[in-house]
N, C-alpha and C positions, 0 to 999 in steps of 0.2 A: 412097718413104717419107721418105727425105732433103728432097726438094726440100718434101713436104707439110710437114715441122716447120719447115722457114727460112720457109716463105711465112707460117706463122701466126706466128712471131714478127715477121717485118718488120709483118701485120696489125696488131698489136697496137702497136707502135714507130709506125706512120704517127699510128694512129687517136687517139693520145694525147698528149698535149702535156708530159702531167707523167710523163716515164720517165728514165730513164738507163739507159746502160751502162756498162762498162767491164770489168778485167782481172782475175782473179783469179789467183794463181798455186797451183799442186798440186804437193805431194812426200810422196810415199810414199805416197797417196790423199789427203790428211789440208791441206785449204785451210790454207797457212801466210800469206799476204799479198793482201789486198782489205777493208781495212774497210768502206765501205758497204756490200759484201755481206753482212759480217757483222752491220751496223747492219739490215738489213733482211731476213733470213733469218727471224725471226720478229717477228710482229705485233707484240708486244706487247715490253718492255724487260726486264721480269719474268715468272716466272710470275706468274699469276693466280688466286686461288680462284675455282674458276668451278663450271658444271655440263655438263653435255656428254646429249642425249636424244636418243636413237635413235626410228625409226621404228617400233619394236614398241613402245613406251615405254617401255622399260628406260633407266635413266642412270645417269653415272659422277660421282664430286665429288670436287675438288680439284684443286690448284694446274695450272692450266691451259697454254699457248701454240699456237699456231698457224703451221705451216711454211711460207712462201710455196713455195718450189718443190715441195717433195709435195703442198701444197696438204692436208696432215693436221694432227691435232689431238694434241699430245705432251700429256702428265700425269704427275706426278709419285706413285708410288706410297707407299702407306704405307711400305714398306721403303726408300725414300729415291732410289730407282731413277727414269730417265727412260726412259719407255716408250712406244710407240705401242698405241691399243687395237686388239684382232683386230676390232669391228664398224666399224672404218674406213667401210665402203660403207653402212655403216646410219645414220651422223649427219644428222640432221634438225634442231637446234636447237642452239647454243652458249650460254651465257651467261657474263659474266665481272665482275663488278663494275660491272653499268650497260650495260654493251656486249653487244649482242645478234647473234648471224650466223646466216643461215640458210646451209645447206650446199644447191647446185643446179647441175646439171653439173659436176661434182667440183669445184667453188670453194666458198671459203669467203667470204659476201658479207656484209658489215658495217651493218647495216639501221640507216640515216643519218634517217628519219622516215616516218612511213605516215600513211594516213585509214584502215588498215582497209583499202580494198579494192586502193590500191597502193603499193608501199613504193620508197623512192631505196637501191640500194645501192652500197658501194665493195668494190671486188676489189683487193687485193693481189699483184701476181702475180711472182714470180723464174724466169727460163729461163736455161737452159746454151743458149750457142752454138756456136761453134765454136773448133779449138783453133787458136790461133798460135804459130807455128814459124817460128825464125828462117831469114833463107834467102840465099840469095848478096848481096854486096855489102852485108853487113848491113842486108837487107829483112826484113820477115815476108811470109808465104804463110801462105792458112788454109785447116785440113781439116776435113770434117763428122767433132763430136766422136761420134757416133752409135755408133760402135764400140767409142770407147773413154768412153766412161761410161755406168757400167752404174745406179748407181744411190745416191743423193746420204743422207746422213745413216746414222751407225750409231749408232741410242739418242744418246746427248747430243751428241754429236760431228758436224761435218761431215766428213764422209768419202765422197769419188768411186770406185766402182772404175773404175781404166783400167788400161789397159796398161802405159804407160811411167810411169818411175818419175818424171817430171817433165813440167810442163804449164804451159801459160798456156793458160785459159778466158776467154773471152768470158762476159759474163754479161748480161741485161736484164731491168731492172725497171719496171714498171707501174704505172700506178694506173688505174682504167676505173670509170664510172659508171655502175650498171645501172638499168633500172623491173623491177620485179617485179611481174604483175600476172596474173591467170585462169592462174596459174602457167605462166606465161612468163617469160622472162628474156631483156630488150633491153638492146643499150646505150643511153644518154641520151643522142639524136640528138634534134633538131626533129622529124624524121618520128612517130620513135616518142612522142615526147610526144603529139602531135597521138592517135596511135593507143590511148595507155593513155587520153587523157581527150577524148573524141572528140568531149564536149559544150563543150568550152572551146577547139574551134581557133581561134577571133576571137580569144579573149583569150593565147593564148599566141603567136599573131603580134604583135599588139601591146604583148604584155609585153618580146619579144624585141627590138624595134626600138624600144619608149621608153628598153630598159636598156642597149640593144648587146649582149646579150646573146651571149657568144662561148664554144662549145660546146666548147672548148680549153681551156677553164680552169674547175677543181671550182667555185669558188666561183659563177660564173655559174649553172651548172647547179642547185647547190643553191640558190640562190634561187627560181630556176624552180618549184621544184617547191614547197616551200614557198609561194610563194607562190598556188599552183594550190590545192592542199588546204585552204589558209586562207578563198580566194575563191570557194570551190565552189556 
């Protein structure tokens, strides 16, 4: 089980150009030192008046955010409380002041432009790695945090449970470009472009090689597609 959650993180760190890592530290569960973390633990800088629609189409309104590592949706209740909703596995649509996310394979994917029949989106994603301990000759050595973190945010707060009362986490951050399209969900590779629009593989070979187009960098990609929807 260990080895399967390192391998989708290093997955995730190859396949992406635009990630970081780095160190957090933990005392007494409760993350005291890592500002990017904390710059990036939720989407958004603010809450947000938003709406939130489930798949039975019930929804919820008001001040919105969205957790990268739960990959959940927080809201701010009438009583002034920050709370997660119990239909968690029921979100189907966010909305937030213009910004749109569909929720698909427990991600929350930030839908960057559509024709309708297929949409660019971006995933945000925060993982716990593993923890470092210091170790002879003033090294570190590191253990799968697997055991000792149980489980990340309590209502407003970032809060780990583990064992010991102090920690350095590894942590890693994301950004990946999906096509959403016959309700699938790919990354934005060349292949997959080719496969979402199957009528336009000339023109996306040659769009990629008049532009350089380099699959490493958001901005190439979003041109790509943009441009594909435009030129249909």
């Amino acid at each position: 089980m260990k080895k399967i959650i390192f391998t989708t993180l290093l997955f995730f760190v190859v396949l992406c150009s635009w990630s970081q890592s780095g160190t957090i530290k933990v005392e007494e569960g409760k993350v005291v030192k890592g500002q990017f973390f904390f710059d990036k633990l939720y989407i958004f800088d603010n809450y947000l008046d938003g709406r939130i629609i489930l798949n039975n189409g019930r929804h919820y309104t008001g001040p919105i955010n969205i957790n990268t590592v739960t990959q959940s949706v927080r809201i701010i209740s009438q009583e002034g409380d920050t709370i997660q909703i119990e239909s968690e596995n029921m979100v189907d649509v966010i909305s937030a002041e213009g910004v749109f996310f569909r929720k698909k394979n427990n991600l929350y994917i930030e839908l960057l432009n559509t024709d309708g029949e297929r949409s660019l989106g971006l995933v945000r994603k925060m993982a716990i790695g593993s923890e470092k301990i210091a170790g002879a000759y003033g090294g570190t050595s590191e253990t799968s945090s697997v055991s000792k973190l149980g489980a990340l945010e309590n209502k407003a707060e970032s809060r780990f449970t583990i064992l010991s009362k102090v920690a350095n986490m590894e942590y890693f951050y994301t950004e990946l470009l999906y096509i959403l399209y016959k309700n699938k969900i790919v990354l934005a590779t060349k292949r997959n472009f080719q496969k979402a629009f199957p009528g336009q593989k000339k023109v996306i070979s040659n769009y990629i090689q008049e532009n350089s187009i380099d699959f490493s960098k958001k901005e190439s990609v979003i041109s790509l597609f943009n441009y594909l929807i435009e030129n249909k």
